[in-house]
C-alpha positions as CSV (number, residue, x, y, z in Angstrom):
1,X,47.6,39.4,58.5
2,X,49.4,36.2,58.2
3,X,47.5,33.5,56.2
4,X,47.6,30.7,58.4
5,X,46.7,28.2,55.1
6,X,49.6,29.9,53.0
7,X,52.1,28.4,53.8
8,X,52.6,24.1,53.4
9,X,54.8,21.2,53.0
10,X,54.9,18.0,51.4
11,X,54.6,15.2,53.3
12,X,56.1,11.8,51.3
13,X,54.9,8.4,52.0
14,X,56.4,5.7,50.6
15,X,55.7,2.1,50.2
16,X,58.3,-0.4,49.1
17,X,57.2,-3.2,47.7
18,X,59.7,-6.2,47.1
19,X,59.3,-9.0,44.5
20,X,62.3,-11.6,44.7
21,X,65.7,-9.6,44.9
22,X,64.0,-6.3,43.0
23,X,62.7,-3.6,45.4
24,X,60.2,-0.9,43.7
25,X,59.3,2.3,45.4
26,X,55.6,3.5,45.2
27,X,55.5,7.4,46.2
28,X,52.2,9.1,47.4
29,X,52.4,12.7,47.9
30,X,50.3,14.1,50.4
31,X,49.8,18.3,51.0
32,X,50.0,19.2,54.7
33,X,50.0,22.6,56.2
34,X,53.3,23.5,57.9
35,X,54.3,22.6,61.7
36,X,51.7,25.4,64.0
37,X,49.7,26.2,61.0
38,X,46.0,24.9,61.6
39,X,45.1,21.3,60.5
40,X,42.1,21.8,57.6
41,X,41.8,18.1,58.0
42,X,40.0,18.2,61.0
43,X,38.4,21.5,61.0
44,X,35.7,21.4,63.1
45,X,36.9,18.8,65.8
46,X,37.3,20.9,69.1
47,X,40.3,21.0,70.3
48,X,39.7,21.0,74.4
49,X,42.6,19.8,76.3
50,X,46.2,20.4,75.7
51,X,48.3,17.3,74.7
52,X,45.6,15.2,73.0
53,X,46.5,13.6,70.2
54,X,44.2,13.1,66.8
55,X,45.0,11.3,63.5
56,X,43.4,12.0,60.0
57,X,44.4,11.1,56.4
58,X,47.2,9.0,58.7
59,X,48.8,12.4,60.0
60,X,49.2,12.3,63.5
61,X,48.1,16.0,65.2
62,X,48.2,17.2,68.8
63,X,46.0,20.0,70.6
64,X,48.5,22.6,72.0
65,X,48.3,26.5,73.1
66,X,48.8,29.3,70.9
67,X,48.2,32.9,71.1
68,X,44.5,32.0,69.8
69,X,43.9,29.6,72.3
70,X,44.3,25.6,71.9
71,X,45.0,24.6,67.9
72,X,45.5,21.2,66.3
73,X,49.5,21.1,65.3
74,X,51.0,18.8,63.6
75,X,52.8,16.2,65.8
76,X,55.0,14.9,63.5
77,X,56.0,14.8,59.8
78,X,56.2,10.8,59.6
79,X,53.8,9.0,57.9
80,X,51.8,6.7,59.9
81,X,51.3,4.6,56.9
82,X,51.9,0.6,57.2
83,X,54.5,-0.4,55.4
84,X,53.4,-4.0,53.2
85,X,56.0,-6.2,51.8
86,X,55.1,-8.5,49.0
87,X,55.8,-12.1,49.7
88,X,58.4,-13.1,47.2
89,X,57.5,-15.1,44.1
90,X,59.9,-17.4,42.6
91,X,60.2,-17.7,38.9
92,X,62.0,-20.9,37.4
93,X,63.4,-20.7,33.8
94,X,64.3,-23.4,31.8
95,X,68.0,-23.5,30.3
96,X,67.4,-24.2,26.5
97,X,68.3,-27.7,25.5
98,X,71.2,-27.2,23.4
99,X,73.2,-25.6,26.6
100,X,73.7,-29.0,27.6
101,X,77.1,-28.8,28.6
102,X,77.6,-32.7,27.4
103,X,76.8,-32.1,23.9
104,X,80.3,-33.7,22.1
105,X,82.2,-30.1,20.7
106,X,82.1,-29.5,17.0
107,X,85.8,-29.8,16.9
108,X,85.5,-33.8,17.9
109,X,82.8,-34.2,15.0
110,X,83.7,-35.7,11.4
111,X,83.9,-33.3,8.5
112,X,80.4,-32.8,6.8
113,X,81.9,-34.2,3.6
114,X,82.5,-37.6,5.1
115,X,78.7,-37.6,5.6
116,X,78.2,-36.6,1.9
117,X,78.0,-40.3,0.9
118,X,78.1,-40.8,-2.5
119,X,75.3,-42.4,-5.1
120,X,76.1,-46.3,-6.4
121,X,73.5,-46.2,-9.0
122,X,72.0,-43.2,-10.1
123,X,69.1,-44.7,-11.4
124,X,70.4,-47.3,-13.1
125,X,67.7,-49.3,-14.0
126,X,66.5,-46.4,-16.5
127,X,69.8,-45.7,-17.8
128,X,69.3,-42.4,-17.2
129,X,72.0,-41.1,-14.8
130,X,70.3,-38.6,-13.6
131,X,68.9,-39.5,-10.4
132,X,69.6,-40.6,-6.9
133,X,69.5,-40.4,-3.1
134,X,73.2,-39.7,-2.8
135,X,75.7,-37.0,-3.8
136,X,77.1,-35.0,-5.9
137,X,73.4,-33.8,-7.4
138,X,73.3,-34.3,-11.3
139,X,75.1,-31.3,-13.1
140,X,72.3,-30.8,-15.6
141,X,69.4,-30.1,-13.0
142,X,68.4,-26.3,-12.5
143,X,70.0,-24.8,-9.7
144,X,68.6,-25.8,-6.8
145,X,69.0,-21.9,-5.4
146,X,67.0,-19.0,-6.4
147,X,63.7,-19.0,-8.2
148,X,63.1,-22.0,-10.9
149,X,61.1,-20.7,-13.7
150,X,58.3,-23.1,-15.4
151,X,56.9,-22.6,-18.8
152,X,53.3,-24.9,-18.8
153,X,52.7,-25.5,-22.8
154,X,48.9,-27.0,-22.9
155,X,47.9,-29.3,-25.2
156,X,44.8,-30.2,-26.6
157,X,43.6,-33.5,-27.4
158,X,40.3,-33.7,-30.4
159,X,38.1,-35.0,-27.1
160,X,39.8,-32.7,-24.1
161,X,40.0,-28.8,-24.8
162,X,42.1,-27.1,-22.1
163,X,40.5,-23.8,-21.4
164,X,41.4,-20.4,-19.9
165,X,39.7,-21.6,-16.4
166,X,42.1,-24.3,-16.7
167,X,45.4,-22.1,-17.3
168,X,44.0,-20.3,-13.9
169,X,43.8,-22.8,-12.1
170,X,47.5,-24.1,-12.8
171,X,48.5,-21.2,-11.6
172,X,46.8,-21.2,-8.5
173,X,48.2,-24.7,-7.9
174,X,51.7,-23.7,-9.1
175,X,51.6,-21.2,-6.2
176,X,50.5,-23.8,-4.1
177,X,53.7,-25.6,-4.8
178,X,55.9,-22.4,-4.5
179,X,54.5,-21.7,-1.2
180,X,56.1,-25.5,-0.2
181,X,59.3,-25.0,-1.8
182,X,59.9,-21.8,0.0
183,X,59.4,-23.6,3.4
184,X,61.3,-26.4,2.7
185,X,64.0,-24.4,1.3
186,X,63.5,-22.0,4.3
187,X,63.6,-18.9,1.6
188,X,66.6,-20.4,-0.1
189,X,64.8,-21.2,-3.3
190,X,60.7,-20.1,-5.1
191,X,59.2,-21.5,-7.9
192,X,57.7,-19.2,-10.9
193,X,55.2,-20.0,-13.8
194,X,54.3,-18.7,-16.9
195,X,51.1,-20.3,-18.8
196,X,52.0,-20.0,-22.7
197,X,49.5,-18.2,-24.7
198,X,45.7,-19.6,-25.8
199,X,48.1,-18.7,-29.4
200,X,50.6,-21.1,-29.0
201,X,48.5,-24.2,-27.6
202,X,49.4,-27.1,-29.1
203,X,46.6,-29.3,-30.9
204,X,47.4,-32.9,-31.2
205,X,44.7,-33.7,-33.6
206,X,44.1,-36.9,-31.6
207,X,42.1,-38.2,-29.0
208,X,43.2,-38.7,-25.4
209,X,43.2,-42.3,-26.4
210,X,45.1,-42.4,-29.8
211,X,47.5,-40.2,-28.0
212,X,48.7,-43.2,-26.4
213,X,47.0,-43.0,-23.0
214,X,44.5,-45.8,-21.1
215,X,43.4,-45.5,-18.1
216,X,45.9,-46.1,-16.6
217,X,49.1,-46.4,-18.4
218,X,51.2,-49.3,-17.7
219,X,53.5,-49.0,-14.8
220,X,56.7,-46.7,-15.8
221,X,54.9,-45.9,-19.0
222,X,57.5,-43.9,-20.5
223,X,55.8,-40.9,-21.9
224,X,59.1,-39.1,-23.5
225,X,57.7,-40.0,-26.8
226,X,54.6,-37.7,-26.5
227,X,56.7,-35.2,-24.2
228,X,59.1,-34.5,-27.0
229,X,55.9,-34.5,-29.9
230,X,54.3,-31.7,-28.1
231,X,57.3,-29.6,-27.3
232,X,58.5,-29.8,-30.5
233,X,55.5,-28.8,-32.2
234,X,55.5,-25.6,-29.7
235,X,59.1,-24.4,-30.4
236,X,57.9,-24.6,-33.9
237,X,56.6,-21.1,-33.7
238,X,57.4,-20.4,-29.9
239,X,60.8,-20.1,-27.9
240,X,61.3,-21.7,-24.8
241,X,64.3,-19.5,-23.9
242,X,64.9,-18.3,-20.2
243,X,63.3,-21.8,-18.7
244,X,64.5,-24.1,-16.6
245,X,61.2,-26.5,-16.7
246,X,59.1,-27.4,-19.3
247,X,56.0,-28.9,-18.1
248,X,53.5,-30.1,-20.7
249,X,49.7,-30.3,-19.3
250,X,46.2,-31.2,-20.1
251,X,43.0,-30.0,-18.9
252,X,42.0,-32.3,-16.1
253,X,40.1,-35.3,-16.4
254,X,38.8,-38.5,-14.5
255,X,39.2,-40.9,-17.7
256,X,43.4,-41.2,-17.8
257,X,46.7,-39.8,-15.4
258,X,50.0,-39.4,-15.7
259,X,52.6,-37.4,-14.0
260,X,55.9,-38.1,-14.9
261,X,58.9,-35.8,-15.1
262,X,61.9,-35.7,-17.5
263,X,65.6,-34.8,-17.3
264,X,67.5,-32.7,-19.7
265,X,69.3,-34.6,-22.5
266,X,68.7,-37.6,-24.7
267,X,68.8,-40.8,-22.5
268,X,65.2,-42.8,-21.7
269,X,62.9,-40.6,-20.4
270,X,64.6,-37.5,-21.3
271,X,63.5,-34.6,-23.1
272,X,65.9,-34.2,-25.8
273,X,66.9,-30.6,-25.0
274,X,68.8,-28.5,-22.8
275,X,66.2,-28.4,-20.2
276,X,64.1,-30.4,-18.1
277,X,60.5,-31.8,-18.3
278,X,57.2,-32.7,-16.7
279,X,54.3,-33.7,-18.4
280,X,51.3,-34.2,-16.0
281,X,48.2,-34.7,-17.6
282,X,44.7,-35.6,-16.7
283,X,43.8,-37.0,-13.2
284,X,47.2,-35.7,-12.2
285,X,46.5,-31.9,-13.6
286,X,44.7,-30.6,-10.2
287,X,46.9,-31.4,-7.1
288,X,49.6,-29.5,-5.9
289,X,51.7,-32.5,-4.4
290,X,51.8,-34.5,-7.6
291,X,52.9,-31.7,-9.4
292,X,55.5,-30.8,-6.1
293,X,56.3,-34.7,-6.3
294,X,57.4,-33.8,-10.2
295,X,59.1,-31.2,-9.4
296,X,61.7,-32.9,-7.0
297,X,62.4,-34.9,-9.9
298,X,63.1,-32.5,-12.7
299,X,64.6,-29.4,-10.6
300,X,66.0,-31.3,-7.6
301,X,67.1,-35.1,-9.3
302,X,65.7,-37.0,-6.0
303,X,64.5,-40.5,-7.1
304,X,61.0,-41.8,-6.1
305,X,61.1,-43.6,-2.7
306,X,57.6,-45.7,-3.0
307,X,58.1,-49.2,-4.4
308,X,57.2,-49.6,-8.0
309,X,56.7,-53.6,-7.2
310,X,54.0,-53.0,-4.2
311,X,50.9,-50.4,-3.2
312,X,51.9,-51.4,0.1
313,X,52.7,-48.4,2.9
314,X,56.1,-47.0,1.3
315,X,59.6,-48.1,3.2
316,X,60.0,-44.7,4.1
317,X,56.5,-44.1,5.3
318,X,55.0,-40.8,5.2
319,X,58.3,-38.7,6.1
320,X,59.6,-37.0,2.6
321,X,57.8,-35.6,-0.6
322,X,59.4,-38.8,-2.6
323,X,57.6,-41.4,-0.7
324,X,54.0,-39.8,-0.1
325,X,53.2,-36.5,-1.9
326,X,51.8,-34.0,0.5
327,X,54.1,-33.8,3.0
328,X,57.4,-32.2,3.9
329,X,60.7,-33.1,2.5
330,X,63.1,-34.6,4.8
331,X,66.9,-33.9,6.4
332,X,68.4,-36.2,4.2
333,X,66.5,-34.5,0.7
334,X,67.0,-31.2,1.8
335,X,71.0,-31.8,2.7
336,X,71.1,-32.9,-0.7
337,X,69.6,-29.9,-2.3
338,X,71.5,-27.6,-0.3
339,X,68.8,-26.5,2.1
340,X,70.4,-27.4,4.9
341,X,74.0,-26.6,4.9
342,X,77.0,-28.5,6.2
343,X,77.3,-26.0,9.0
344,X,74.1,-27.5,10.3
345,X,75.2,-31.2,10.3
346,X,76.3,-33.2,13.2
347,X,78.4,-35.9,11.4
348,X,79.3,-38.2,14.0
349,X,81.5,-41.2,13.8
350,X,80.0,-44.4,13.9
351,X,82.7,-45.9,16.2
352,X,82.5,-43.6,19.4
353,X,79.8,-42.3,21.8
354,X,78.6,-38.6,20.8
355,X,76.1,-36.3,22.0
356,X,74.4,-34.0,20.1
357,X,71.3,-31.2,19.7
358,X,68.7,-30.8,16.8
359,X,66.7,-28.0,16.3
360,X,63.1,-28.9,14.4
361,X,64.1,-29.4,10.5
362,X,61.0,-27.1,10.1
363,X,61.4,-24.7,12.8
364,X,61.1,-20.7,11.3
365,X,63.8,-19.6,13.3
366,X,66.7,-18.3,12.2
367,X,69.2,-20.1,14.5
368,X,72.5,-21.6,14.2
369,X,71.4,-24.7,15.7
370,X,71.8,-27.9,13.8
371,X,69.4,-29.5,12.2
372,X,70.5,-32.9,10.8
373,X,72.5,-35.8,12.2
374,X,74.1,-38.0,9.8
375,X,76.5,-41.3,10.7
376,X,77.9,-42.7,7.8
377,X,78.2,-46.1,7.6
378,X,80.4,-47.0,4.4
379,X,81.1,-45.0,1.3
380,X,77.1,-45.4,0.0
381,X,75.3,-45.6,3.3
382,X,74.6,-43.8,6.4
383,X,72.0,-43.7,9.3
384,X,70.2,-39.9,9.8
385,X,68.0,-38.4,12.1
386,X,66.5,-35.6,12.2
387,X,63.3,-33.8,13.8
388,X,59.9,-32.6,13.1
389,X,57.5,-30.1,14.8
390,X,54.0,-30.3,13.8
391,X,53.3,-27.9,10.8
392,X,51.3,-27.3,8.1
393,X,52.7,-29.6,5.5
394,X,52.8,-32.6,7.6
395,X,49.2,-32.0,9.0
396,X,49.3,-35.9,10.6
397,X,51.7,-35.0,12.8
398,X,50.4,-34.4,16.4
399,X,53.6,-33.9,18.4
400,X,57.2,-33.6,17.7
401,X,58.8,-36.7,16.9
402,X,62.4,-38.0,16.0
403,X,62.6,-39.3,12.3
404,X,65.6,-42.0,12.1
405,X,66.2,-43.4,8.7
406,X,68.7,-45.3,6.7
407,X,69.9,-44.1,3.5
408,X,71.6,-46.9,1.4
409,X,72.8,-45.5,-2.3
410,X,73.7,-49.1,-3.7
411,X,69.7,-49.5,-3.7
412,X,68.3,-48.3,-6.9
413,X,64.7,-45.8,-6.9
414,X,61.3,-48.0,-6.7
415,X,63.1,-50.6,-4.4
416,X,63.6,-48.3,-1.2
417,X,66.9,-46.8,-0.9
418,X,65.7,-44.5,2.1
419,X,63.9,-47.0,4.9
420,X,62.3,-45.5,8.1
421,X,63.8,-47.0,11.4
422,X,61.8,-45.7,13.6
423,X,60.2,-42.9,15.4
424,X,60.9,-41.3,19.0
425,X,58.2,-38.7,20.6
426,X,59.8,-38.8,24.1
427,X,62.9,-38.9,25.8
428,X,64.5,-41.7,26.8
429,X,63.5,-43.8,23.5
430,X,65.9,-45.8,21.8
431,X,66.4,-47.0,18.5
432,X,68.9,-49.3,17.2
433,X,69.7,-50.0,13.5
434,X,72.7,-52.5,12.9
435,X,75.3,-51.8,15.8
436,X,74.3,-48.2,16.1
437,X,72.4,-47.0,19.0
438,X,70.4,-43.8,19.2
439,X,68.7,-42.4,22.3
440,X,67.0,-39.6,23.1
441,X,68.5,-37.5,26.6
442,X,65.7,-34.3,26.7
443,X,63.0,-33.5,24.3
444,X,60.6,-30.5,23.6
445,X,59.1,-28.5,21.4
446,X,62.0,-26.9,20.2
447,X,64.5,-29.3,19.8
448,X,65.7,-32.7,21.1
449,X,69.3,-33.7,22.8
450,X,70.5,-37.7,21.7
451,X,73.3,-39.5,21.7
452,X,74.5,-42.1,19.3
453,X,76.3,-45.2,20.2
454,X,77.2,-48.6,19.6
């Protein structure tokens, strides 16, 4: 006998669903016996008169005749399922800011080495040669790529014993200051240090005091004199070989500071060898931006950008290592070491209208955006820009902000070659510095779009 449940279809409902000019489907399959095959769904409703209709699980059935008297049938294979339509959404997205199809083409820009002004003094009032805010960077610096590798000699004074706690915690400060470099080279460069061993300490024999230091040193105290003393009482018995950075250090004390930092060579404040110097000692010993402020002297040749004259608030403010330790370095420095590469300067003429797009100096993403505007002014002076995100070495700052300074190499270190101009957090700020203009057009997060003028 036939089974009258055997044999069944599939019934498909579908639902489409549309969300702006993307349909999707959404399939339900439902199992449904076959047309004049009884309904299961509604076993046990009578069916009593031919031609009424009766709907369950939204299939539509109707009460015919067959040779077993009246049976629910199905009706029809259509679904009677409502069909819903989402209303559509709209979604806006933002073009990024350097799309702006006014920014002044690359090919209309100077050439980056016309923005590679060159230094009028390199430090002249030392007579060392060996510093300054302009270019080419002093030959007998370390390379300012790759890892730069420190050798920390400690000394001893009769009345201030440096200890193995104190080699520890150089090198938890030292690592301190590689973690900076490494952002502000943006992986291009790492500092490395090596502690000499408790064996090759060198005792003085003297006290802090008859070592030369008060509390504090005069102004500019040149400490080469004691620099060279202790080094050359190390290389006695030791070797200083495969360094780029000799860096002489106390244990810390509160009684007397000094950080200073020594290029290679014989001239004032020199070390009288082939390599470089720092000797921080004392007060200085525990902070990781004095000894960073050091080492942008003796590996990267930068000059200080405080003024020696004045404790007022430094020309430059708080926007590069050289003028207030502890934060990050800016445009300008890192163009100079390299960090930020001609192919990410906008060099515009200081003659004609340009527009142009920065990407945060800081930002972490590797993008080919530039990062830097530079208009030179003469052969020793230029205005720059460039842009900062909050981040966590410049913990002050609350929102992104253009950073427009003037660079003037003719102006020796301690009597501000590098002067802030001002600061922009929104758009449609303008700034003016001599004849040149500079506005901001759009600003986020990410970057800004200005134009210069005059």
């Amino acid at each position: 006998m036939r089974n009258e449940y055997a044999d069944s279809v599939i019934l498909v409902a579908v639902s489409i669903f549309y969300q702006g000019a993307v349909a999707a489907a959404s399939v339900v399959a439902l199992i449904l016996p076959s047309f004049g095959s009884l309904a299961p769904e509604i076993t046990g409703t009578k069916c009593a008169k031919v031609g009424t209709f009766r709907t369950a699980k939204l299939v539509k059935y109707q009460c015919q005749k067959s040779s077993k008297g009246l049976r629910w049938v199905v009706a029809s294979s259509k679904s009677t399922a409502t069909k819903t339509t989402a209303a559509p959404t709209t979604t806006t997205t933002l073009a990024p800011l350097y799309l702006d199809a006014e920014i002044t083409d690359a090919s209309k820009m100077l050439a980056a080495q016309e923005c590679r002004i060159k230094d009028a003094t390199f430090n002249s009032s030392d007579g060392s040669g060996t510093r300054g805010s302009g270019f080419p960077r002093p030959a007998q610096f370390p390379s300012a790529m790759g890892q730069m590798r420190v050798l920390v000699v400690p000394v001893n004074f009769n009345d201030l014993f440096f200890s193995s706690v104190d080699a520890r915690s150089i090198e938890a400060t030292y690592a301190k200051a590689n973690s900076y470099f490494v952002a502000m080279s943006g992986g291009r460069a790492s500092v490395s240090v090596t502690v000499a061993p408790s064996s090759a300490w060198v005792d003085l024999g003297d006290t802090v005091e008859g070592s030369g230091f008060t509390n504090p040193p005069k102004p500019q105290w040149d400490g080469s004199t004691f620099y060279r003393k202790v080094v050359d009482l190390y290389l006695q018995k030791n070797s200083a070989a495969g360094f780029d950075i000799v860096a002489v250090m106390s244990a810390p004390s509160n009684r007397f500071q000094s950080a200073q930092a020594h290029p290679a060579g014989s001239t004032t404040y020199a070390t009288g060898k082939n390599f470089t110097g720092m000797l921080i000692v004392g007060g200085s010993v525990p902070y990781w931006n004095v000894l960073a402020h050091e080492i942008g002297h003796a590996w990267l040749g930068y000059e200080d950008l405080y003024l020696f004259s004045s404790q007022n608030e430094p020309p430059f403010g708080k926007w590069d290592l050289m003028s207030q330790t502890g934060t990050e370095l800016s445009g300008w420095s890192r163009f100079l070491a390299g960090w930020v590469e001609s192919s990410a300067v906008r060099c515009a003429s200081p003659t004609s209208t340009s527009r142009h797009y920065l990407t945060a100096l800081n930002s972490e993403s590797a993008n080919s955006q530039s990062r830097l505007l530079v208009v030179p002014l003469s052969a020793s002076s230029a205005i720059v820009a460039d842009y900062r995100a909050p981040n966590t070495w410049s913990p002050d700052l609350k929102t992104a902000t253009l950073v427009v300074y003037r660079v003037d190499t003719t102006i020796d270190h301690g009597n501000g070659p590098i002067v802030l101009v001002g600061l922009i957090e929104q758009a449609g700020g303008t700034l003016t510095s001599g004849s040149i203009k500079i506005s901001t057009k759009a600003m986020n997060a990410a970057g800004v779009v200005l134009e210069v003028s005059n």
